[in-house]
N, C-alpha and C positions, 0 to 999 in steps of 0.2 A: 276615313269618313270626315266630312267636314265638321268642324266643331259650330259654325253659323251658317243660316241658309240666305243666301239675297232672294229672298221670294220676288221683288221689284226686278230684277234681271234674270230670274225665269221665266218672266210674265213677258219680260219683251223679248225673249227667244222666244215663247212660244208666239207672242202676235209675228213675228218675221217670217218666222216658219210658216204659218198659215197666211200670207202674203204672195211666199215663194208659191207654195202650191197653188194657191187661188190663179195667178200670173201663168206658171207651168202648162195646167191645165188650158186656159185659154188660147195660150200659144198656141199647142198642140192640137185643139181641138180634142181632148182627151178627155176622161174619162173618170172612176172612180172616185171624186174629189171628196162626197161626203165623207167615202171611209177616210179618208187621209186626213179632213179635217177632226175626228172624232178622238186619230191618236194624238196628235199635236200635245196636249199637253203633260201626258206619260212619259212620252219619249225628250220632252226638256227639262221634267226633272229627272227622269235615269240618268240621261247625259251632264246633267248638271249636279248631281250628287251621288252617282253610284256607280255608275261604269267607269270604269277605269281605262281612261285613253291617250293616246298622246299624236293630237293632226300631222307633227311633222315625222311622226310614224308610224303611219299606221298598224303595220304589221309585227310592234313589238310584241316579243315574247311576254312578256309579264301583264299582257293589255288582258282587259278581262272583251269575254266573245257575246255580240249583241246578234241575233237573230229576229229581221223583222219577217211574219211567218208570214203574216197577210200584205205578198209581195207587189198586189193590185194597189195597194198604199203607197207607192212609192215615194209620191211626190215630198210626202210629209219626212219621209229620211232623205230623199236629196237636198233639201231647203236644212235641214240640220246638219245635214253633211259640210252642206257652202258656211251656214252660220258658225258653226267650230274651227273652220278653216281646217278641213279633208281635202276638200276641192275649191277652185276660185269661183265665186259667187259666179261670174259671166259665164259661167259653164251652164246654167239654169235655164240659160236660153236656145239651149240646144235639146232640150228634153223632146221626146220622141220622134227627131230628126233620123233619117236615113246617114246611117253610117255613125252618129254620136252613140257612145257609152252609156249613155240618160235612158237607159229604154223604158218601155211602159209598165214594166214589173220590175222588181230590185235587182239590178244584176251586180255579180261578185266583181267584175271589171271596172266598179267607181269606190277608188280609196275609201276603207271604212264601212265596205260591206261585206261578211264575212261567206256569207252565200247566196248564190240567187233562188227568189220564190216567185211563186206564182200560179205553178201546182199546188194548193192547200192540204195543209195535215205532211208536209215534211218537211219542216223546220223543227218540230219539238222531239222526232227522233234524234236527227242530227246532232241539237243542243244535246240529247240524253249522251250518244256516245262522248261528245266533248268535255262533259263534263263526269262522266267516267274513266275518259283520259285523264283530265287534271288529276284523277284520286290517284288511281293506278302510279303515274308519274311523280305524285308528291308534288303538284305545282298549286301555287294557292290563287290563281286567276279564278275569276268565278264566269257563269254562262249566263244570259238573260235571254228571254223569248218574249215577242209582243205576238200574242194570238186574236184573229179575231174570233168572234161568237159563231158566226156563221161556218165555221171553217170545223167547230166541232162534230160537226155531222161527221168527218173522216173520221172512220176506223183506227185511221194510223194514230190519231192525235191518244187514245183509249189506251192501244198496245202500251203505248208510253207513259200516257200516266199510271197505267199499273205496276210497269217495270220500274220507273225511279224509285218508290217506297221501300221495294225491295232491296235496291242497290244504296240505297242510305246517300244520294245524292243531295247533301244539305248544302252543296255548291250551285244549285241550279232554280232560278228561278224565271217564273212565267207569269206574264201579267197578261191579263182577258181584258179586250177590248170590248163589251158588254152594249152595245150600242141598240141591242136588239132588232137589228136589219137586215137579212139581204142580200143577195141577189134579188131573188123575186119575192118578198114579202119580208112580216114580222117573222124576226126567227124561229119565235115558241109555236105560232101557225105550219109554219113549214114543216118541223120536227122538232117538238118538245124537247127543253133543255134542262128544265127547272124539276127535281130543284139540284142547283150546280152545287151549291156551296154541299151541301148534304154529301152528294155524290162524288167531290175530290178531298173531303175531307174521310168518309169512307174509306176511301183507298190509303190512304196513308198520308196525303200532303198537308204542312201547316197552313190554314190560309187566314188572311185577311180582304176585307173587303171594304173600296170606298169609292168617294165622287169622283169619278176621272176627269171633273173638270175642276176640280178643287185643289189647286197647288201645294199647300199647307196639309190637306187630307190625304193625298197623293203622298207627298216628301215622310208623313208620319209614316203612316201604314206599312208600306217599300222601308223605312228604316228599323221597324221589331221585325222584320222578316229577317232584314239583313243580319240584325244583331241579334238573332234567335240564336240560342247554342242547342236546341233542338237537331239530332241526324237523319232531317227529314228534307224533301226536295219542298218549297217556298211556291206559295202561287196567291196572287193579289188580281181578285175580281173587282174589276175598274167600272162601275154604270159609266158609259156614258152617252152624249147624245150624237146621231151622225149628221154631220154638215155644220158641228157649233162653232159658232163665231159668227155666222152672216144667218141672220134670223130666216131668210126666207128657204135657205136650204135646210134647218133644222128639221130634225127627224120627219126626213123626204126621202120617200126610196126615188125617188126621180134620180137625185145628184147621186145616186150610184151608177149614171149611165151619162148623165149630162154635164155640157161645157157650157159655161156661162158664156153669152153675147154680151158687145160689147157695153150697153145699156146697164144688166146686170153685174159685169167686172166692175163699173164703176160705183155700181149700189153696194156694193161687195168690199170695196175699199175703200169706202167714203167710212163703213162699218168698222170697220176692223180697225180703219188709222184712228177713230175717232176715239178705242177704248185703252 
């Protein structure tokens, strides 16, 4: 663990990252952009304080395993993919091109992703058995899952959080994308979630809970999880908002469907470059 955090150059990973994606998206005519904007700054500090990685290999042994579950997000892991140097930035310009690796859900074929999603509710099995492996095998890599809210409606995501408690998986952690959006509506509309925290603390898991747009509340919260000596599986419910960074996508279920026009690309980045 790092003994000092540069919050100043997590902050401009994260504005890069949601750069990449804002640009991706356009390119492609694509889609999902809120979600993708709402993880952006979780996944710069995981990457930047707690996953354990190495770009010019990605496939080391001792790397610890990130699972992004909500694989309609892509954007937001290929633009961190390029900024760590996984893949070379001009590869971003190929995102949902016929025949490019970039595809419009995460897929395992772009260095530095460990599986593809995009079916919802199976990534946090997956992470379970991986990180059942590490016990079993005696390896001390650890597992990490970005979930979104919406995605808790599956059954599958339930099986697994009951299972980890049991298996005393204190290797495995999961952070809730809490954006409260979407597909088609407010999450808690569609099918009640609340109350979460109550409900995966029940079962057995340590949780904290903070602003997932908060760098500093983010890097705290994700660090007593990590350094809990608790033998329990870790879960940190992240509020946060979907489309943040460009005020007029914020908490819009539109931009779970829409590609900004040109007009809008540039309201979008006149935003973003300006903070």
């Amino acid at each position: 663990m790092k003994k000092s955090v540069d919050f100043k150059k997590i902050k401009d990973l994260a504005k890069k990252i949601r750069i990449d994606a804002l640009e991706m998206v356009y390119r492609a005519k694509a889609s999902h952009l809120g979600s993708a904007l709402s993880s952006v700054d979780i996944i710069a500090v995981l990457y930047s304080c707690f996953i354990k990685h190495d770009p010019t290999n990605p496939l080391l042994k001792s790397r610890d395993r990130f699972l992004i579950s909500k694989g309609h997000a892509c954007t937001c892991m290929y633009g961190a993919l390029a900024e760590l140097g996984f893949i070379d930035k001009n590869e971003l310009a190929s995102y949902g091109s016929d025949g490019g690796r970039l595809m419009s859900h995460v897929s395992h074929k772009v260095p530095g992703v460990e599986f593809s999603t995009g079916s919802l509710g199976h990534a946090l099995p997956i992470a379970l058995g991986l990180s059942l492996a590490a016990k079993k095998k005696k390896k001390s890599w650890q597992t990490f899952v970005l979930l979104s809210d919406g995605e808790l409606n599956e059954g599958s995501n339930w099986e697994a959080f009951l299972m980890a408690p049991q298996l005393k998986l204190d290797n495995l952690f999961v952070v809730v994308d809490y954006n409260k959006i979407q597909a088609f509506g407010k999450t808690n509309e569609v099918i009640k979630l609340e109350p979460l925290k109550k409900k995966f603390t029940s079962f057995g898991w340590e949780l904290r809970e903070c602003n997932g747009h908060n760098l500093k509340d983010i890097y705290s919260k994700m660090n007593r999880l990590v350094n809990s000596r608790r033998t329990r599986p870790k879960i940190l419910l992240a509020h946060t908002i979907k489309g943040k960074g460009v005020s007029f996508m914020e908490d819009s279920l539109d931009w779970h469907y829409k590609s900004p026009n040109e007009e809008q690309l540039k309201r979008a980045l006149s935003e973003l470059e300006g903070k």
